[in-house]
C-alpha positions as a LaTeX table, in Angstrom:
\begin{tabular}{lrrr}
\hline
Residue & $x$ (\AA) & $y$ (\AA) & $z$ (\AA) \\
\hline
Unk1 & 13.10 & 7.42 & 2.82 \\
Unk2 & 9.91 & 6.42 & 4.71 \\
Unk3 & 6.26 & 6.99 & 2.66 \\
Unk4 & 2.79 & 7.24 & 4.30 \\
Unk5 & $-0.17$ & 5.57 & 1.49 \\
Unk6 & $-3.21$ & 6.32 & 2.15 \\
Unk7 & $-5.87$ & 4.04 & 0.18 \\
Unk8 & $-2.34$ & 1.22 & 0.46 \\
Unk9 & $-4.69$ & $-1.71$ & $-0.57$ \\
Unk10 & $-6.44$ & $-0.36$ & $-3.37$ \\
Unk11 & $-4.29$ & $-0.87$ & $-7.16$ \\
Unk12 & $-2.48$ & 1.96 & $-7.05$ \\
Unk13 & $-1.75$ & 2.38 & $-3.58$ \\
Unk14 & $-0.56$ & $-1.65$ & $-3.15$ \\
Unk15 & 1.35 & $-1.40$ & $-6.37$ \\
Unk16 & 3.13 & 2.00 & $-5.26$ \\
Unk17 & 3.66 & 0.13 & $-2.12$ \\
Unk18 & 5.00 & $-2.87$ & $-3.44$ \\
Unk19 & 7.57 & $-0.69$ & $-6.35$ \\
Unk20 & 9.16 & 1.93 & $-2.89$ \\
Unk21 & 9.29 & $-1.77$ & $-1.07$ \\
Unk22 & 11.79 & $-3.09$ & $-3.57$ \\
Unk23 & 13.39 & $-0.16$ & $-3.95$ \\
Unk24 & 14.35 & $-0.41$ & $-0.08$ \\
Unk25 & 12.23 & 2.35 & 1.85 \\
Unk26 & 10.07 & 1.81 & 4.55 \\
Unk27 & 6.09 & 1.78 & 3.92 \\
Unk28 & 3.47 & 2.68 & 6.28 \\
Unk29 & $-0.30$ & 1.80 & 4.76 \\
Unk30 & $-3.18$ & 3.42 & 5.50 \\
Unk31 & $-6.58$ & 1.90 & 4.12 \\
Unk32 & $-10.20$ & 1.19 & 5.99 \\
Unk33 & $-10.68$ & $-1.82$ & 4.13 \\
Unk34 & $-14.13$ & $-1.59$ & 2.73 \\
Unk35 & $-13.62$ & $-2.36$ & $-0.77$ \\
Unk36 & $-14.32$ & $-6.37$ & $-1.86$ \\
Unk37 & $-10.09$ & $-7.90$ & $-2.65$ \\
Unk38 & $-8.21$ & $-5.28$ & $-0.27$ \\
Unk39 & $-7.52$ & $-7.65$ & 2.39 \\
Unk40 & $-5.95$ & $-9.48$ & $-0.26$ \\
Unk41 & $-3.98$ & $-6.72$ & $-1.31$ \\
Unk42 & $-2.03$ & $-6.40$ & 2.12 \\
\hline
\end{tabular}
């Protein structure tokens, strides 16, 4: 199944991402980077 996250690169969204990942579907992120970390969260 394919997922759409919006806000991917805050906590929830990059650990959300990160749990569908190893379950094997595919992961499109969404985020406008603003918040201090998120490019770390990518």
């Amino acid at each position: 199944m394919a997922y759409i996250i919006t806000g991917g690169c805050g906590f929830l969204g990059s650990n959300l991402a990160k749990h569908l990942l190893l379950k094997g579907h595919q992961v499109t992120l969404f985020d406008n980077l603003s918040r201090k970390g998120s490019r770390e969260n990518l």
